[in-house]
BAVEXLO-35263 format. One record per residue (C-alpha): residue number from 1; x, y, z; residue in three letters; chain. Coordinates in nm, 4 decimals, always signed. Example, Ala and Ser with C-alpha at 12.3 -4.5 7.8 and 13.67 -1.06 7.14 Angstrom:
BEGIN
REC   i        u        v        w  aa ch
REC   1  +1.2300  -0.4500  +0.7800 Ala  A
REC   2  +1.3670  -0.1060  +0.7140 Ser  A
This chain:
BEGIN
REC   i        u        v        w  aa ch
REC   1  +1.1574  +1.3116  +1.4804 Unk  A
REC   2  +0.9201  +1.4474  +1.2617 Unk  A
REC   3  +0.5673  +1.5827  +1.4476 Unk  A
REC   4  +0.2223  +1.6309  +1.3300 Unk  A
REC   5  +0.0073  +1.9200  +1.3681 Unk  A
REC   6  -0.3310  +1.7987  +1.3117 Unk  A
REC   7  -0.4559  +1.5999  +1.0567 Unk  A
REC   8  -0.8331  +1.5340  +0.8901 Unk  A
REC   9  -0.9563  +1.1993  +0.7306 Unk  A
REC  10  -1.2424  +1.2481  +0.4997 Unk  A
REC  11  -1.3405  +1.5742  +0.6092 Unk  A
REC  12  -1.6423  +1.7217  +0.4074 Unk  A
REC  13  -1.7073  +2.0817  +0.3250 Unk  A
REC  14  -2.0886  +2.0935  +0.2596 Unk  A
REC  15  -2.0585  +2.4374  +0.1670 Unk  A
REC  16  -1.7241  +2.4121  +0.0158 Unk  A
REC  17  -1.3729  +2.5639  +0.1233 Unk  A
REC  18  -1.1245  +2.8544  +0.0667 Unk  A
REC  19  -0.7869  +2.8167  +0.2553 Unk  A
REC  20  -0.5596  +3.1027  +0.1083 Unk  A
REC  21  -0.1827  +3.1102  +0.2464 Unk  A
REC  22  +0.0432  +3.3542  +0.0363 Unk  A
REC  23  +0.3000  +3.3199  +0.2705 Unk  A
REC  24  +0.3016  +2.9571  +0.3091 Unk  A
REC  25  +0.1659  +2.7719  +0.6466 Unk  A
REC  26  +0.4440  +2.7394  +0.8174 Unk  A
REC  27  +0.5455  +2.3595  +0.8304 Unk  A
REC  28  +0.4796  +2.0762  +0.5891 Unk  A
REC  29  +0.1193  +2.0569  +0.4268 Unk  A
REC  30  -0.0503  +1.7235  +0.2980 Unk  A
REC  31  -0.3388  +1.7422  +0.0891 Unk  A
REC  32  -0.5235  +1.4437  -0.0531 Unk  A
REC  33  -0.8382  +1.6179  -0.2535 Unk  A
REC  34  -1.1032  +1.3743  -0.2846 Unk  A
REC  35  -1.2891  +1.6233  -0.5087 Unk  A
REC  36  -1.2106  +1.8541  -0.7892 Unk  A
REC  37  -1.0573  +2.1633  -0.6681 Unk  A
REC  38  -0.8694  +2.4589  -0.8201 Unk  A
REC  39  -0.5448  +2.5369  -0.6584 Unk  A
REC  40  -0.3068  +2.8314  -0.6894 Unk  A
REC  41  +0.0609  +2.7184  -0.6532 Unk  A
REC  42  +0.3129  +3.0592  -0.6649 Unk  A
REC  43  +0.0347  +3.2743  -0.8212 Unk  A
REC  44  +0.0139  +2.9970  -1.0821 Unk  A
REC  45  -0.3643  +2.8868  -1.0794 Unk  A
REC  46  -0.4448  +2.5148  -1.1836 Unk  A
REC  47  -0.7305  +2.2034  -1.1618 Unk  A
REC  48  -0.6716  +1.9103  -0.9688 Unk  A
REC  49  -0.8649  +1.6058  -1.0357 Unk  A
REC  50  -0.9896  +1.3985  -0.7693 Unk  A
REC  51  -0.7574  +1.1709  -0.6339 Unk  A
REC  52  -0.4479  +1.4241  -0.6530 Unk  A
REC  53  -0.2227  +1.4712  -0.3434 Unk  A
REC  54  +0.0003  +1.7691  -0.3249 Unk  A
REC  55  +0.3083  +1.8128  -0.0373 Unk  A
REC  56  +0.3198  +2.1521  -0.0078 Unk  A
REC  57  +0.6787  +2.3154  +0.1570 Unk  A
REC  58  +0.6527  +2.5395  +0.4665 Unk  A
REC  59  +0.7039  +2.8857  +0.2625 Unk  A
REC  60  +0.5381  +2.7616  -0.0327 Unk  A
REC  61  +0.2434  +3.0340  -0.1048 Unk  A
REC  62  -0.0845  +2.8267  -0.2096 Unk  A
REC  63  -0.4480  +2.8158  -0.2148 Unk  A
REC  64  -0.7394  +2.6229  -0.2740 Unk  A
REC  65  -1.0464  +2.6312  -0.3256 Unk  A
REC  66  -1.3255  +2.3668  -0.4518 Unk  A
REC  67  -1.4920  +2.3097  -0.7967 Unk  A
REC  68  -1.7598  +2.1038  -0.6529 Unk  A
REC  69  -1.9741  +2.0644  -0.3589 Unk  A
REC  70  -1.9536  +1.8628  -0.1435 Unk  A
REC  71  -1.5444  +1.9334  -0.0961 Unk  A
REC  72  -1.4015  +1.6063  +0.0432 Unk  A
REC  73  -1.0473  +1.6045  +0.1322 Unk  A
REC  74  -0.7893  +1.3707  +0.3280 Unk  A
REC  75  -0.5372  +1.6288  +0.5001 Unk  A
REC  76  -0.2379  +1.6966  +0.7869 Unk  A
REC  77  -0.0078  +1.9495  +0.8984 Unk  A
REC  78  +0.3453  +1.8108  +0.9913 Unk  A
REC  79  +0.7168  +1.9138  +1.0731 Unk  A
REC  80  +1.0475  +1.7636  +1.1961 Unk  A
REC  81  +1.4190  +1.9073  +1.2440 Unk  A
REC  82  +1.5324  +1.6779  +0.9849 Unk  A
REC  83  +1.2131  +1.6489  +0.7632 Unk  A
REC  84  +1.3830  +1.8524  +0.4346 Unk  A
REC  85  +1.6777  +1.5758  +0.4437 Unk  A
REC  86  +1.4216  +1.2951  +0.4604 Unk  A
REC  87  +1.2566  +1.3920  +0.1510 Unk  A
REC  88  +1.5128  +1.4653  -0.0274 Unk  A
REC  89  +1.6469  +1.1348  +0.0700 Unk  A
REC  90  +1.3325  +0.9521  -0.0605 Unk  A
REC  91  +1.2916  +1.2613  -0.3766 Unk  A
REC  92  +1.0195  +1.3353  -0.2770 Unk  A
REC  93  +0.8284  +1.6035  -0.4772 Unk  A
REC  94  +0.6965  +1.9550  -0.3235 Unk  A
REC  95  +0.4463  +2.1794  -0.4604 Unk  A
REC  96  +0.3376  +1.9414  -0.6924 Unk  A
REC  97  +0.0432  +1.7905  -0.7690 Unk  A
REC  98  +0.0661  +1.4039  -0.8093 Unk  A
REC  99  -0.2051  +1.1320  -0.9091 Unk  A
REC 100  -0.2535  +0.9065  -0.6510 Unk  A
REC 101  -0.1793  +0.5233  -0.7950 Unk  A
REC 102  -0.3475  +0.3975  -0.4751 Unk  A
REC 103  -0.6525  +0.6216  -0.3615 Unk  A
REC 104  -0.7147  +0.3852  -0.1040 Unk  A
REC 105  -0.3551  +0.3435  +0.0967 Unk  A
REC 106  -0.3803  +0.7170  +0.1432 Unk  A
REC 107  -0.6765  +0.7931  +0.2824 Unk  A
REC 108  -0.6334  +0.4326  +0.4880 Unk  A
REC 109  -0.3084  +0.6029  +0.5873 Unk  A
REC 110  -0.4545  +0.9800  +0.7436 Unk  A
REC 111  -0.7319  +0.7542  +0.8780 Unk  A
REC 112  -0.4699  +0.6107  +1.1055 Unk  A
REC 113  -0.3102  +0.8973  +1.1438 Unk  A
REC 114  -0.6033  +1.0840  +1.3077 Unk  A
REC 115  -0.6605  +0.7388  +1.5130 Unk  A
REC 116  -0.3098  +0.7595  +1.6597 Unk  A
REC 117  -0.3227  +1.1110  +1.7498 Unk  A
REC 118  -0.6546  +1.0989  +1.9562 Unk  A
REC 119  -0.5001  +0.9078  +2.1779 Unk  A
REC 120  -0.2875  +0.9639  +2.4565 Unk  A
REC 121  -0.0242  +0.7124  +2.5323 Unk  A
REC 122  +0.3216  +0.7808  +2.6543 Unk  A
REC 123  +0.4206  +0.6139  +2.2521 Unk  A
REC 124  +0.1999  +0.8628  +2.0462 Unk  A
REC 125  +0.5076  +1.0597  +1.9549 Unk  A
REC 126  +0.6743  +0.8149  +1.8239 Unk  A
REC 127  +0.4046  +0.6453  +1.6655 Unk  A
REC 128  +0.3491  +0.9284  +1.4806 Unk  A
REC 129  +0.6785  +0.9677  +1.3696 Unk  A
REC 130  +0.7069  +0.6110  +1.2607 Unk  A
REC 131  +0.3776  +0.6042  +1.0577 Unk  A
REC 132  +0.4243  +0.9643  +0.8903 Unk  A
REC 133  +0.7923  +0.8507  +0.8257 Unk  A
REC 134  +0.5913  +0.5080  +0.6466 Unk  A
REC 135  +0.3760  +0.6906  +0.4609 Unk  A
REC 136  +0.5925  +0.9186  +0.2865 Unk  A
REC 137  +0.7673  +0.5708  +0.2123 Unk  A
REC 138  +0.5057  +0.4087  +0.0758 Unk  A
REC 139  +0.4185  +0.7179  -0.1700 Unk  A
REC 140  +0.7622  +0.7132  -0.2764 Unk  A
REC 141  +0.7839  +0.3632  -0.3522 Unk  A
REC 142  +0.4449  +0.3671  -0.5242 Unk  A
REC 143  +0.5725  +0.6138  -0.7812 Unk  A
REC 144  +0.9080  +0.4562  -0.8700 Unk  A
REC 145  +0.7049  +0.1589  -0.9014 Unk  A
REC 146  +0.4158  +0.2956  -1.1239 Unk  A
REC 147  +0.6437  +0.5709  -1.3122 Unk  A
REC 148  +0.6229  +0.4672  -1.6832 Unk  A
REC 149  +0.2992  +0.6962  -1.6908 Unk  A
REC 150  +0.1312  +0.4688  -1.9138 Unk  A
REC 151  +0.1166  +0.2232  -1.6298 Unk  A
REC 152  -0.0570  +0.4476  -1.3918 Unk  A
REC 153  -0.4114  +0.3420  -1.4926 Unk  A
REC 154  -0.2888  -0.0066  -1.4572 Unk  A
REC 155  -0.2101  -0.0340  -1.1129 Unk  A
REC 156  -0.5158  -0.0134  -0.8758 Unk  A
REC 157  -0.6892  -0.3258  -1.1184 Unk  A
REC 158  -0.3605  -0.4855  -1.1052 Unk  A
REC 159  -0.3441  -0.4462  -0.7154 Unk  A
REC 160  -0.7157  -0.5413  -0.6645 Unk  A
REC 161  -0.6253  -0.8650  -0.8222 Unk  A
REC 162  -0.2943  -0.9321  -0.6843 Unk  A
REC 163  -0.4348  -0.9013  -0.3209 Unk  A
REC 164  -0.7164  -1.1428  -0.4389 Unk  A
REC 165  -0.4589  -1.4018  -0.5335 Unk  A
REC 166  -0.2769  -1.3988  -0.2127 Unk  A
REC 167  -0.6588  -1.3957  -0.0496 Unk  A
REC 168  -0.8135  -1.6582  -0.2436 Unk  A
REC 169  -0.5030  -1.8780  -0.2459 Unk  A
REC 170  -0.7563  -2.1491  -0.3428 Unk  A
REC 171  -0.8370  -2.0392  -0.7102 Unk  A
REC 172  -0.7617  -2.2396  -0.9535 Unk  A
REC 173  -0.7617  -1.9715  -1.2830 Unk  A
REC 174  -0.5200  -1.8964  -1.5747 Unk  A
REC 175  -0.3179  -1.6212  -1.6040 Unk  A
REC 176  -0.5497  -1.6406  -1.9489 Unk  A
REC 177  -0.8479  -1.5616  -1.7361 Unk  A
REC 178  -0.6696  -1.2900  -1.4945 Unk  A
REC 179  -0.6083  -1.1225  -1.8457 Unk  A
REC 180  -0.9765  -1.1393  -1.9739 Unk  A
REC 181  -1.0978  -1.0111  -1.6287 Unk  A
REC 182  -0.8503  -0.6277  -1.7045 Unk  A
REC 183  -0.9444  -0.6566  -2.0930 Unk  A
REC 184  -0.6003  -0.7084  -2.2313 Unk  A
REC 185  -0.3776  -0.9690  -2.3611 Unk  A
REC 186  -0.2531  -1.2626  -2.1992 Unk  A
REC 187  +0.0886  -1.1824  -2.3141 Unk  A
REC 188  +0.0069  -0.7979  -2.2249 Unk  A
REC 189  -0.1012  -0.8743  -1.8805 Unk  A
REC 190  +0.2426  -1.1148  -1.8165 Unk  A
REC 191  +0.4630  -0.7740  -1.9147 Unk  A
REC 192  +0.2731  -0.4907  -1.7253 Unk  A
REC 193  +0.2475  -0.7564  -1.3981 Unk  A
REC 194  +0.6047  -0.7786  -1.4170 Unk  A
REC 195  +0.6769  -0.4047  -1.4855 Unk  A
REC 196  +0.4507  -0.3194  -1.1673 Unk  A
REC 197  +0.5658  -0.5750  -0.8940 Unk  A
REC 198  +0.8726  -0.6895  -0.9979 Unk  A
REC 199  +0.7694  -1.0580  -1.0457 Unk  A
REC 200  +0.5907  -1.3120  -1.3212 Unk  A
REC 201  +0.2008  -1.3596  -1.2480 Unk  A
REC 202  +0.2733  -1.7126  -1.1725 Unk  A
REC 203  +0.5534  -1.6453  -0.9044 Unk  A
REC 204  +0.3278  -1.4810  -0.7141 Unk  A
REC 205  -0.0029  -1.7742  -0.7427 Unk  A
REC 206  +0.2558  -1.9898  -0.6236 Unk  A
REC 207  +0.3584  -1.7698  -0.3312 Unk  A
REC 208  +0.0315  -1.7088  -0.2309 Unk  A
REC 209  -0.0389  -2.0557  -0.2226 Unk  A
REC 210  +0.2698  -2.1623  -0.0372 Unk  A
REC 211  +0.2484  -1.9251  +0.1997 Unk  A
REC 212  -0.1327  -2.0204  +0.2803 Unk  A
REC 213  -0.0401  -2.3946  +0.2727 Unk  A
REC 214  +0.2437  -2.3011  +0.5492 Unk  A
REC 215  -0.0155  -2.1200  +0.8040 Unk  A
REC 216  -0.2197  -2.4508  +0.7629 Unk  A
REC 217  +0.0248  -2.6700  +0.8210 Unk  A
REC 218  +0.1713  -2.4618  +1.1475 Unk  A
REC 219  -0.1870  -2.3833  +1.2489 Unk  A
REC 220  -0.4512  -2.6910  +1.1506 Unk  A
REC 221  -0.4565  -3.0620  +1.2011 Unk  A
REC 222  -0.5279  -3.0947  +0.8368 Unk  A
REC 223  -0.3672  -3.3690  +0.6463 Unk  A
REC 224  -0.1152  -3.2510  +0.3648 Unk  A
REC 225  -0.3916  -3.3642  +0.0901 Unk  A
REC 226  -0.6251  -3.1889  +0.2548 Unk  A
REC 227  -0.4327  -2.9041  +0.2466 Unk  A
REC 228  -0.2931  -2.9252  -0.1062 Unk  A
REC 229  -0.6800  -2.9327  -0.2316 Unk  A
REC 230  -0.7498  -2.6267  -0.0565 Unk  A
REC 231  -0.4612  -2.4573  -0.1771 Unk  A
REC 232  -0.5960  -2.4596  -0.5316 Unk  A
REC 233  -0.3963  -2.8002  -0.5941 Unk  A
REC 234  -0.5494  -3.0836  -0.8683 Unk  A
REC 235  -0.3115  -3.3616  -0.6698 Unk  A
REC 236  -0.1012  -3.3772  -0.3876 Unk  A
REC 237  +0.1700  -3.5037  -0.6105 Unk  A
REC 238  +0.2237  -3.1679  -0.7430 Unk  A
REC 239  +0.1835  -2.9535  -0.4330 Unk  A
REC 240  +0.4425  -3.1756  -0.2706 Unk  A
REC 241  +0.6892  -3.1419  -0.5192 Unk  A
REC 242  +0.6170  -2.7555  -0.5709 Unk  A
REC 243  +0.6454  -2.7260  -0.1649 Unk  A
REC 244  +0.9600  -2.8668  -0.1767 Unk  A
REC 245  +1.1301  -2.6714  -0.4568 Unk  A
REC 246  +1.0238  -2.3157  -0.2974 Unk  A
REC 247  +1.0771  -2.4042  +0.0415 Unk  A
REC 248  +1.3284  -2.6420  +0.0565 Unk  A
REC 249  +1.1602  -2.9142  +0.2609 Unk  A
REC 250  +0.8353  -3.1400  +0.2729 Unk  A
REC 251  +0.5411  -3.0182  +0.3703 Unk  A
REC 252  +0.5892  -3.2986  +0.6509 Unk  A
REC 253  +0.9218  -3.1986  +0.7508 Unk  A
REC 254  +0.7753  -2.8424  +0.7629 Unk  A
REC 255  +0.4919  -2.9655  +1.0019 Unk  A
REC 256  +0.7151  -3.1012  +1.1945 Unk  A
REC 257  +1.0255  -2.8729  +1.2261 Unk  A
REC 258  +0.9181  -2.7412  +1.5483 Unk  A
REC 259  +0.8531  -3.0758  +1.6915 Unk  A
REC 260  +1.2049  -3.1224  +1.6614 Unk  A
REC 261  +1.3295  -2.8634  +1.7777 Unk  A
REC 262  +1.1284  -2.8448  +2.1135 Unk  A
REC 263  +1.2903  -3.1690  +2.1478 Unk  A
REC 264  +1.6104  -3.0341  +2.1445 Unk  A
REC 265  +1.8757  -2.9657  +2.4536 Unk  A
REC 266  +1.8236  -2.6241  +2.3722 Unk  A
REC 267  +1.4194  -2.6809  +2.3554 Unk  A
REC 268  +1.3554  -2.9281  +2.6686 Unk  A
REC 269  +0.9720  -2.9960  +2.6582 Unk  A
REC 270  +0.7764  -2.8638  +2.9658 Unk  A
């Protein structure tokens, strides 16, 4: 199980910050710096950006200090029996410092972190060891995904806009206009999409749409042309057919699956 320490979301430093370990802390070390700082790995003194998180190893001698005032930083202390396996499982890296692709996820992630750790229920433990466990997931899938460096810069405009898609399921734009909206090339756009989520632009409009159209037809009393116009469709012709091909079934059969199945021996009704 791994276990956390303590942990800080967002702290500030109005007067800024010195934390000097030559011996290492002791246990696992997490370190998002929201602000520029300069940081002594091994006697080897360096700047880190903003945005830069750094795992530091329990004997690893470090310090930091900031370059700017206020010092902001996400941060928690953590340990586990098998914690050195787990990483190494996931190669994860130690000691060094690492862009973050996803500023956001991290500091979302500590956030909860600190929530979860306030409180007192007899799951906190293994809360804790679930979410930690996630986050150093998450990280580790962020940078296989976003490893060609020259994608890096790509991926939080990329992201914005791919959660907007799946948000605004409505939209009816070009993958012509998602390209003018980064600056790049239509053709451009199509590759680094691809190279980031592991699917075509268009894949995921239609799954976004298909997915909203489903929660409307479990969830509304909305008829299915109603519902294909609100799903960004021009005509219900072409939402039907499109339903059918990704799902496998009408969106009338889909509507009423359930129905059916309540019906059933195995489903009496009330």
């Amino acid at each position: 199980m791994l276990n956390l320490i303590s942990c800080g979301f967002h702290t500030i430093h109005h007067e800024g910050i010195i934390r000097n370990r030559p011996n290492g802390s002791g246990h696992y070390t997490f370190v998002f710096f929201n602000s520029r700082a300069e940081v002594t790995l091994r006697e080897q003194a360096m700047i880190v950006e903003k945005n830069t998180f750094i795992l530091f190893g329990p004997e690893t001698p470090h310090a930091y200090r900031e370059m700017e005032n206020p010092f902001i930083n996400d941060w928690f202390h953590c340990y586990g029996a098998n914690m050195t396996d787990f990483l190494m499982d996931l190669n994860f890296p130690l000691d060094t410092p690492i862009e973050a692709s996803d500023p956001l996820l991290i500091s979302r992630c500590v956030m909860e972190l600190q929530t979860i750790n306030r409180l007192d229920g007899s799951l906190r433990e293994r809360i804790i060891d679930c979410d930690l466990r996630s986050f150093f997931m998450k990280l580790s899938d962020l940078r296989e995904r976003t490893a060609p460096h020259q994608l890096n810069r790509y991926y939080i405009g990329f992201n914005e806009l791919r959660n907007e898609l799946y948000r605004s399921p409505h939209q009816n734009i070009s993958v012509a206009e998602l390209a003018i909206r980064l600056n790049i090339s239509k053709s451009y756009f199509q590759h680094i999409y691809k190279q980031l989520f592991g699917c075509s632009v268009m894949t995921d409009m239609i799954n976004g749409r298909l997915e909203h159209a489903k929660y409307l037809l479990d969830h509304s009393e909305m008829s299915v042309t109603e519902i294909s116009s609100s799903c960004g469709y021009d005509n219900d012709t072409h939402f039907m057919r499109q339903f059918k091909k990704f799902v496998g079934t009408s969106p009338r059969q889909y509507r009423f699956r359930r129905e059916a199945s309540y019906g059933s021996p195995l489903n009496p009704k009330g």
